[in-house]
C-alpha positions as CSV (number, residue, x, y, z in Angstrom):
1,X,0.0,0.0,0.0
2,X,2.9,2.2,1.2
3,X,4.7,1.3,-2.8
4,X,1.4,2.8,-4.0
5,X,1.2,5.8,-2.7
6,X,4.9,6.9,-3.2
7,X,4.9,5.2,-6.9
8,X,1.5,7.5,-7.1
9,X,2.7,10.4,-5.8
10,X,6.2,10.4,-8.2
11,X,4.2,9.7,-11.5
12,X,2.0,13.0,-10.0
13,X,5.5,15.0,-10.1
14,X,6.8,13.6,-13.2
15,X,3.3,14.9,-14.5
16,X,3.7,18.2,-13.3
17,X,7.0,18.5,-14.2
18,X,6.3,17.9,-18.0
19,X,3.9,20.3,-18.0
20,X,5.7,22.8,-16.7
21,X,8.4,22.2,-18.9
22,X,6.3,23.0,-21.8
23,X,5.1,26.0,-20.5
24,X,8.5,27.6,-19.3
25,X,11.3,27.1,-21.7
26,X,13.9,27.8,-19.1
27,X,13.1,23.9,-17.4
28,X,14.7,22.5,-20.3
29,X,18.5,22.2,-19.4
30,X,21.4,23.8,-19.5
31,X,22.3,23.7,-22.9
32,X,18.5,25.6,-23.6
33,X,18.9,28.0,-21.1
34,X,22.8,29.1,-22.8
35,X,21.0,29.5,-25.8
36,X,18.7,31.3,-24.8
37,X,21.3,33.7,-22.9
38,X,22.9,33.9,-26.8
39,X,19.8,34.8,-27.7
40,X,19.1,31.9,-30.1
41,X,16.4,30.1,-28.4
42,X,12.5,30.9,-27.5
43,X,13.3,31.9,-23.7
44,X,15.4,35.0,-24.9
45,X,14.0,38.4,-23.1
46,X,15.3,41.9,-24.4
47,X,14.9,43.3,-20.7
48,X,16.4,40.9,-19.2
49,X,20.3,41.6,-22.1
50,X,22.9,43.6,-20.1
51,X,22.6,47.0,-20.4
52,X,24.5,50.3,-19.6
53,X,23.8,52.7,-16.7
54,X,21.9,55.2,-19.0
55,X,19.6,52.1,-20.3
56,X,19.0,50.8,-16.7
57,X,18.0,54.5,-16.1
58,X,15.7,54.0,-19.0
59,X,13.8,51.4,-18.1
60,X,13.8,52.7,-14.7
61,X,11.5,55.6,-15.5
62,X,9.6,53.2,-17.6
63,X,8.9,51.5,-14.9
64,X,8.3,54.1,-12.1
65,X,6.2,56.8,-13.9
66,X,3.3,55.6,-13.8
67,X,3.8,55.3,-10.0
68,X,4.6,58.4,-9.5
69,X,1.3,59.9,-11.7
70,X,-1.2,57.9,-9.7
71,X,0.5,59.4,-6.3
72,X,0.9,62.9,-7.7
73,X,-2.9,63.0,-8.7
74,X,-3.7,61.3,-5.0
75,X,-2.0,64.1,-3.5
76,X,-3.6,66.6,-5.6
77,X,-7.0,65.5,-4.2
78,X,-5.7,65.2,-0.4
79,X,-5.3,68.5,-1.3
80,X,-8.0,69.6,-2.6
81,X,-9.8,68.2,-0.4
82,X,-8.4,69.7,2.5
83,X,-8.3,72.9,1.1
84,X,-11.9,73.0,0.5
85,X,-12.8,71.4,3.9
86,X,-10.7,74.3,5.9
């Protein structure tokens, strides 16, 4: 009974593993994830490619902006609100 339940329970991984392997292209091995580094294979990611300081800075504010709007227009109507309330 004990056999069954582990032989159970490892098919269950082995399951799960295959089909995460098809959905992230980095569970493939080593020699997948170097091409991919290379950018030859499927997994490569343009934000993840070194970059220089000024790019970094870049995507950065690419990032953050829209941050920074949604907490410049909440502050504006803490303001406003106050204002009108005094």
């Amino acid at each position: 009974m004990e056999l069954t339940r582990a032989l159970t329970t490892l098919e269950n991984a082995r399951m799960e593993w295959n089909s995460a392997r098809l959905k992230f292209s980095v569970l493939h091995g080593p020699e997948a994830t170097a091409a991919a580094a290379k950018g030859t294979g499927p997994a490569a990611n343009a934000l993840l490619a070194p970059r220089d300081f000024w790019g970094c800075c870049k995507l950065g504010l690419a990032f953050t902006w829209p941050l920074v709007a949604v907490a410049t227009v909440a502050v504006g109507l803490l303001v406003a609100l106050l204002v009108r309330t005094w």
